[in-house]
N, C-alpha and C positions, 0 to 999 in steps of 0.2 A: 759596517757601513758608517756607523755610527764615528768612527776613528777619521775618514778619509780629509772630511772639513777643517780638523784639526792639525791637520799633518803639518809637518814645516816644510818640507818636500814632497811633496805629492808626487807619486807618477806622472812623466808626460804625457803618456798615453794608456787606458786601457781600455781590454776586451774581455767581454763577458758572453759566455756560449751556456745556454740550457736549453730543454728541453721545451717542445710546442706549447703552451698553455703556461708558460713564465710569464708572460706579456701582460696576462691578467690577473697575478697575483698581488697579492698584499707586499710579496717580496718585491717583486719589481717597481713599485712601487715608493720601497725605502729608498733603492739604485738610485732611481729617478732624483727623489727629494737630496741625497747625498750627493749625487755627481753636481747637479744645479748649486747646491750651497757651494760647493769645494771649487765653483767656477768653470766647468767643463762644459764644453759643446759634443753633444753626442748624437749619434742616429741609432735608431732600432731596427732591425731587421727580421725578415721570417725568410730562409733560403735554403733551397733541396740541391744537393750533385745534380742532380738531373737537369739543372739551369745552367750547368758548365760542362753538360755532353757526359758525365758519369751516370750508367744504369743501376742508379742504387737510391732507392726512397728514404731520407734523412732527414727531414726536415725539422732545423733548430732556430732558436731565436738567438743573437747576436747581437748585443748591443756594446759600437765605439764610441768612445771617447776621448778626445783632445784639449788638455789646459790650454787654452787658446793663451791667457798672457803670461805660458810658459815656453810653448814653440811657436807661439806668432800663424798667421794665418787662419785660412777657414779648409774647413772638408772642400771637398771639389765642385760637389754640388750642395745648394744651400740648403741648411738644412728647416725643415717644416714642422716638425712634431708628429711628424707622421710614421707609421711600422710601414716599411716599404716590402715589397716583395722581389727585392731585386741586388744585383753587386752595382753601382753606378762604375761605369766605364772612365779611363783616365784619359780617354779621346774623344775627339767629338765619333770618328769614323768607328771606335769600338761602342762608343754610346749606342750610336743608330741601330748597330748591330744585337748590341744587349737587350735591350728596349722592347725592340722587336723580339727577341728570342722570349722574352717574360710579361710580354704584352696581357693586360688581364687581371694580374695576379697579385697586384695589390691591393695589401689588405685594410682594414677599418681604420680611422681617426684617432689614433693615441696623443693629443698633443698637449703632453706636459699634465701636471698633477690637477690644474684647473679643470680639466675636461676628463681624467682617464675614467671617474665613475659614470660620466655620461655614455662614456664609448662602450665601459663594459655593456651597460644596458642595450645600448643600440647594435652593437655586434649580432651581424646577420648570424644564422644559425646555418651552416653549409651542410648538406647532409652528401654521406659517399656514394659516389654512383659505381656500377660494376664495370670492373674493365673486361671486354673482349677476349677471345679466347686466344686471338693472334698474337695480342700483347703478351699471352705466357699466363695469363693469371684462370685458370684453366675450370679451379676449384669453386668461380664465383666469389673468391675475395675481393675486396676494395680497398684504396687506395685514397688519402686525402685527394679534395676536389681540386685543389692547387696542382698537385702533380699530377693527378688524372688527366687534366687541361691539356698537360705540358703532351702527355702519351696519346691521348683524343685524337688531335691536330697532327695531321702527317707532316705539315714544314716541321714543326717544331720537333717531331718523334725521328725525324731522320737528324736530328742534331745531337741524339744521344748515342754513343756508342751502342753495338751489340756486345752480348756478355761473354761472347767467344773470343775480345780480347783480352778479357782477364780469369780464364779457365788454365790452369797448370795439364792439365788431361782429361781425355775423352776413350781414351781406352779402357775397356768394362777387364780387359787382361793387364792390368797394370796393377802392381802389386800392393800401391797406395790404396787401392781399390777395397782393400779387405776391413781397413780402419775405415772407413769413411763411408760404407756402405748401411743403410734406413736396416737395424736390426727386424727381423721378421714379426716381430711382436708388436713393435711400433708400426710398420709399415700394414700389420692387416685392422692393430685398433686405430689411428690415427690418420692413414692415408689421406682420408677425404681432408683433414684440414692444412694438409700442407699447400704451402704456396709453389706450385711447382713452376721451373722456369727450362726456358732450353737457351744454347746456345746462339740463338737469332733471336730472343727478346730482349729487349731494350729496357729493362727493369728489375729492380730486386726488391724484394723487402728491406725493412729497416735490422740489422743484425745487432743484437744485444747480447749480453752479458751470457743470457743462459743459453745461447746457442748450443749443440751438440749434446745438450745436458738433459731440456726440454724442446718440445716441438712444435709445440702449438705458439704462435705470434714472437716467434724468436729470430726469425730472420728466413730466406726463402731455400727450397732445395732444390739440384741442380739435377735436371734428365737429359742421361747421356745418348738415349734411341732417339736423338730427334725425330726421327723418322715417324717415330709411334705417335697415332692419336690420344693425347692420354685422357681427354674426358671420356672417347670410348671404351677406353682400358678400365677405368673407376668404374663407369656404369656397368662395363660386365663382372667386372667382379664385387661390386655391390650387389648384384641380381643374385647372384650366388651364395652369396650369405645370409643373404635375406630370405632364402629359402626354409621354412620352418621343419622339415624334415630331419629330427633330431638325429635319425640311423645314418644319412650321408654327413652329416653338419662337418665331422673330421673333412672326408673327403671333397667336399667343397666348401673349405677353406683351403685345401693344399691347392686345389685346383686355380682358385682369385689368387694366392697368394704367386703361384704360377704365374699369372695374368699381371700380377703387381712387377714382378722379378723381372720380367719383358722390357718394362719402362730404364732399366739399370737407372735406378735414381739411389743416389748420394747427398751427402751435406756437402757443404761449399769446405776446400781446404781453408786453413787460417790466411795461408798466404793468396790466395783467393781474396776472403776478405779483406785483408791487408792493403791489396791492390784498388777494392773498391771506394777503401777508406782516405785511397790518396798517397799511401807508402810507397817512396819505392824500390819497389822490390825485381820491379823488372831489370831496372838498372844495376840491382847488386849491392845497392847502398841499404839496404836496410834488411836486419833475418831477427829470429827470435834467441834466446840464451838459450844450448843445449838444457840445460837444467828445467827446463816451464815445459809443464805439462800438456794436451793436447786444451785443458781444460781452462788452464791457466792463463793459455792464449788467445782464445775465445772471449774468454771473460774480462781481459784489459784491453781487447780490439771492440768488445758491447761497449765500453763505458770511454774509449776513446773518440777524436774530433775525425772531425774528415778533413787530410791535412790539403788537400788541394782549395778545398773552400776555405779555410780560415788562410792560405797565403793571400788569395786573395785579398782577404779582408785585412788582412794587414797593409799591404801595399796601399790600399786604398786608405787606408786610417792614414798612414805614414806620410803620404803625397798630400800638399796643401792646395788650393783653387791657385794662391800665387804662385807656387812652383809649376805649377803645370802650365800655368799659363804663360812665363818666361821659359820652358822648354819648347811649346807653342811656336815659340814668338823668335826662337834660334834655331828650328827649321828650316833648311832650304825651300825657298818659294822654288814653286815650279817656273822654269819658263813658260810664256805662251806661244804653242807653237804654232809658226808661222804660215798664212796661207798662201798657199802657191796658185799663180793664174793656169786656168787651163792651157794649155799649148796648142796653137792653132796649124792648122795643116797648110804646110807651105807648095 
């Protein structure tokens, strides 16, 4: 950061993607003091998929920036010093629409290094509340309160896909089925904290690096019996393990784990995730190198962007208030169309 002030040619534009709780570090911080010397007008951002209709909880901080007296102009909307919770629309009629869609969900007063120590202090303290059991999240997990909101709010929860359009199969006979199936060991010590989701919920967990490796807060896992209740399936096969009776303890474990195997739950394929991440895969254009492992895939898809959200935010970085607004302005005006007199009966 240290270097950017100095530079003879600066970037004209850049973009900075981390993790939740960037905003209020010491790091962000430097960003801030370096982008400002180096002459850059930037906005900071906090923005989930889930604000552009993807059922996948990701929420990262994102801060653009533009040398204004290197490409001329301003961002589209002005900018405030505020961390917004939103994509600003490049129209007025996508605005209205946006706006609405993220209503709420901005966040605390960042503006600039004069105030950031105030802001830390004053940052409300958001605690998670449990999502429902409709929404998939079954086990009693939670979800930050910003995407919660978005899942809460039935306008807003029908604006996210369900996960059944980004599932490769649902057949428990499908011979992918055998890689990708919760090993019996895991599925009877660990069940209760998987995030479990079906094909009609509109949400996922955030998927990381150790996905398939680890289980616990690595991302969520996929149940293909929609049909099955599965908090009733846990609780009878929790009853049953819980039964202190050392002489049956074999036999009801085989028997929960029975009750487990009902659910046919799986990990999410890579390309699954892929899909959620914004690749596309459905299209053909994008697959992994024979040579990467099942592990290998996982692990550069944890530590990967969500590419539908960052095109966004480039478009939006890239588009200035002037340009938009002389594209505005070389739109065909509507005619107004004409009123006709009643016609009278002759």
């Amino acid at each position: 950061m240290d270097i950017l002030p100095k530079m003879e040619h600066p970037p004209n534009y850049i973009l900075v993607e981390n993790v939740r709780g960037f905003e209020e570090s010491d790091s962000r911080d430097l960003l801030v003091e370096a982008l400002t010397k180096a002459g850059y007008e930037f906005q900071e951002m906090l923005i989930t998929p889930l604000q552009i209709g993807i059922p996948n909880s990701r929420m990262r901080y994102y801060c653009l920036a533009r040398h204004t007296a290197r490409v001329g102009g301003s961002f589209v909307q002005p900018v405030t010093g505020t961390l917004i919770g939103y994509i600003p629309a490049l129209d007025a009629e996508g605005m209205k629409e946006q706006k609405a869609f993220v209503d709420g969900r901005k966040q605390g007063d960042l503006s600039g290094l004069s105030t950031i120590t105030a802001a830390k202090k004053q940052r409300t303290s958001l605690e998670t509340s449990t999502v429902t059991k409709e929404e998939g999240n079954v086990n009693g997990k939670s979800v930050k309160p910003d995407e919660e909101s978005i899942l809460a709010d039935p306008m807003l929860a029908l604006k996210v896909d369900q996960l059944e359009k980004y599932i490769e199969f649902r057949d428990v006979k499908d011979d992918r089925m055998k890689m990708y199936r919760i090993p019996d060991k895991t599925l009877l010590k660990y069940g209760m904290a998987f995030d479990i989701v079906k094909e009609t919920t509109r949400r996922s967990c955030c998927f990381t690096k150790g996905y398939y490796h680890y289980v616990q807060s690595t991302g969520s896992i996929f149940q293909m019996a929609h049909e099955k209740d599965t908090a009733t399936v846990f609780d009878e096969a929790e009853a049953l393990k819980a039964k202190p009776d050392s002489e049956t303890i074999e036999e009801d474990n085989a028997r929960a784990l029975a009750l487990l195997h009902s659910l046919e739950l799986r990990y999410f394929t890579e390309y699954e995730v892929a899909r959620l991440m914004g690749f596309p895969v459905k299209e053909g254009k994008f697959s992994f190198p024979q040579s990467t492992s099942l592990k290998q895939r996982y692990r550069v898809l944890g530590n990967s962007i969500n590419v539908k959200v960052v095109a966004r935010l480039i478009r939006y970085l890239l588009t200035s208030k002037e340009a938009e607004e002389r594209q505005q302005e070389q739109k065909p005006k509507e005619e107004p169309k004409e009123k006709r007199e009643p016609q009278q009966d002759t």
